[in-house]
N, C-alpha and C positions, 0 to 999 in steps of 0.2 A: 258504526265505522270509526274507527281511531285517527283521532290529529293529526296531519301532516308529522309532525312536531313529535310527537309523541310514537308514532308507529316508527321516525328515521330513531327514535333513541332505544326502543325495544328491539328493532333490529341489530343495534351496535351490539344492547346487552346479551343479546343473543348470540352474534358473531362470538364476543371475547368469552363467553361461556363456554361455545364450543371448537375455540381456535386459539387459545390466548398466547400463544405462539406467533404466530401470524400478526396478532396486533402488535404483540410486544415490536416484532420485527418490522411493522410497518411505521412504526412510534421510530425507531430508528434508524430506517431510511431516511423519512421527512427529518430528521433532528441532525442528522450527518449531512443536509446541503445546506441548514438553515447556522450552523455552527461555520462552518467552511465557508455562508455567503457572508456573514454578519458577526464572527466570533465569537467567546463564549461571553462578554459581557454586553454583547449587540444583540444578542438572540432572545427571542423571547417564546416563553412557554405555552403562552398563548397564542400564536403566530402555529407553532407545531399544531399544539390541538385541532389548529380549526383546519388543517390541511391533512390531519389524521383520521381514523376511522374510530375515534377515541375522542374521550374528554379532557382536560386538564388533569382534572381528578384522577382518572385512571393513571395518567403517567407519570403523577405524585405517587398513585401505589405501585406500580412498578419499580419508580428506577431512586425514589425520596424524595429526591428536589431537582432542580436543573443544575447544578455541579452534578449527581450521581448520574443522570441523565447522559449531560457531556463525557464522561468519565466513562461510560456504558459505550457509547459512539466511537471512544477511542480505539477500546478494546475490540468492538467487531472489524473497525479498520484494521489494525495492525491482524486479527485473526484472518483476514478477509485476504490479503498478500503472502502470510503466511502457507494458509491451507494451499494457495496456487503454486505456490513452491514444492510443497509435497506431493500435489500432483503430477511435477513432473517426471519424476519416480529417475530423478539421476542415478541412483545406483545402481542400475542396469546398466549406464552406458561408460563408456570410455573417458578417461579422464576431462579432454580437450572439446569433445562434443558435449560433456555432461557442463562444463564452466563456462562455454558458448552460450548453452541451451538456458541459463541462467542469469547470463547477462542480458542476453535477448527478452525475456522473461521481464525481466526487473523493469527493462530501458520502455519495454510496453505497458505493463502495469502502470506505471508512475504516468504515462502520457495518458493515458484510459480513465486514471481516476486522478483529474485535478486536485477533489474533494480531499482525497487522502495526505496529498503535499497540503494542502492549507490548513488540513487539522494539523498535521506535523507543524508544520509555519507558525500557529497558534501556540502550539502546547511547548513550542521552545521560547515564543514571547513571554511565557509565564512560567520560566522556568524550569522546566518537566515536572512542574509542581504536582499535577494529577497522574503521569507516569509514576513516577516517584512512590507514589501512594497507593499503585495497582502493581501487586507482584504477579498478578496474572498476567497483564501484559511483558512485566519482563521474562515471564515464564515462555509465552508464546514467542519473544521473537527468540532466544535463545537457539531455536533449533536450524535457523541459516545460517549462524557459525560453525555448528557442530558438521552441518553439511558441506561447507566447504573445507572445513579440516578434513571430510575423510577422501573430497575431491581431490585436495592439495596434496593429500598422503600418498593417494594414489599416484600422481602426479608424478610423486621425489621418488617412488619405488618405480617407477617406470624409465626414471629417468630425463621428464619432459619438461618437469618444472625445475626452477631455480632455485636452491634454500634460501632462508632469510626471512621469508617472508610468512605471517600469520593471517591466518582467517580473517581475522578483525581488520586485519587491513588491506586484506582484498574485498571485502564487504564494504567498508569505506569507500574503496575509490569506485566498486560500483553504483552504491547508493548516491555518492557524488554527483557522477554524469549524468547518470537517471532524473535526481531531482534538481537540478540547476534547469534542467531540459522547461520544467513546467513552472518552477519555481519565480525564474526568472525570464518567461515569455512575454511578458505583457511591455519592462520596460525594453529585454535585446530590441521587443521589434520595433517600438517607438523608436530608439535610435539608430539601428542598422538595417530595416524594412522586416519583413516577413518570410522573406525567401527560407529561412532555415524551416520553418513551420508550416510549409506547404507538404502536399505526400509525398512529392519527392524528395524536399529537404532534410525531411524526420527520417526517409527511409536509409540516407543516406549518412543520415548523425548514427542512428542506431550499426550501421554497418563501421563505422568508426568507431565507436565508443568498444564494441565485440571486438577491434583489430585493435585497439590503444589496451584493455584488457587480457589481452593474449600476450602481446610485448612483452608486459608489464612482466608477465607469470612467467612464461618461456624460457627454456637455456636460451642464451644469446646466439648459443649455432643454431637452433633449432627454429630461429624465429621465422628469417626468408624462407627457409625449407618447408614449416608448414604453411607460414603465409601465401605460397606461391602456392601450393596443393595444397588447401586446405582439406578435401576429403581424403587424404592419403591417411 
């Protein structure tokens, strides 16, 4: 009969033999809360392992070191918001539902995964120094500009929106409200209570943030007219 000890590390070697997928991803999970609870220079590599289904070692040959590690983390975050975006499959719909449906979108995500604002939180304390140096992530977000350009196009040929204004900075001011939302919960509620962070107070920020985003975009005649019908 085999070791305690010995039959748990025959099993792992066995798993990443026939899954190394799965570990790699699960080497990723554990390292996307342990960055996000601790930082990238709080975090420790060994701290992952032992919470992983994996060695150190292994995640040395995976990802190099714990920079390629965290640098790895980034990218499934930013892929991981990304892909929820493309699943909305806005270009089937109407301009004003498809720019709702993605505010909505964004304002839930960001509340959903804290983890994600704090890597973001992180990787701007260090200057987008690891963005910077991953064109695949700028690759991947790229494509929720291109999708509000072709929202916003539709938009101006319809008539509904305003000119002047650019993708980038409608993505701005979404990503704004979205992430002030989580970013800065901990000290709003030390000093003005908790009330906004209750389910009815988020449900309520998110129905504002979707109405201050419409404003925003809207002809000026057009704003009471849909705001009062909004499904017209």
């Amino acid at each position: 009969m085999l070791h305690t000890d010995s039959a748990k590390l025959l099993e792992t070697k066995t798993g990443w033999k026939q899954n190394p997928e799965a570990v790699r991803m699960d080497i990723i999970k554990i390292a996307t809360a342990e960055f996000a609870q601790n930082g990238l220079s709080g975090a420790r590599v060994n701290e992952i392992a032992a919470k992983t289904k994996t060695s150190k070692r292994m995640i040395y040959y995976y990802f190099g070191d714990k920079d390629g590690l965290y640098q790895q983390v980034l990218i499934e975050a930013y892929r991981e918001v990304r892909e929820g975006e493309r699943e909305l499959d806005l270009e089937h719909l109407e301009p004003l539902p498809a720019l709702k449906k993605l505010v909505e979108f964004t304002f839930e995500h960001h509340r959903r995964n804290p983890d994600f604002i704090r890597l973001v939180m992180i990787e701007n304390i260090h200057h987008g120094d690891y963005l910077k140096h991953s064109p695949l992530i700028q690759t991947l977000n790229q494509p929720v500009i291109e999708r509000l350009e072709r929202i916003y196009a539709r938009g101006l040929e319809q008539q509904l929106f305003r000119a002047g204004i650019t993708a980038l900075e409608l993505h701005w001011q979404i990503s704004a409200l979205s992430f002030f939302n989580v970013s800065n919960e901990a000290t709003f509620t030390l000093s003005f209570g908790k009330q906004l962070f209750t389910k009815a107070g988020q449900a309520s920020l998110k129905k504002q943030v979707v109405e201050m985003i419409l404003r925003f975009t809207l002809r000026p005649a057009l704003i009471e007219q849909y705001l009062s019908h909004p499904q017209a």
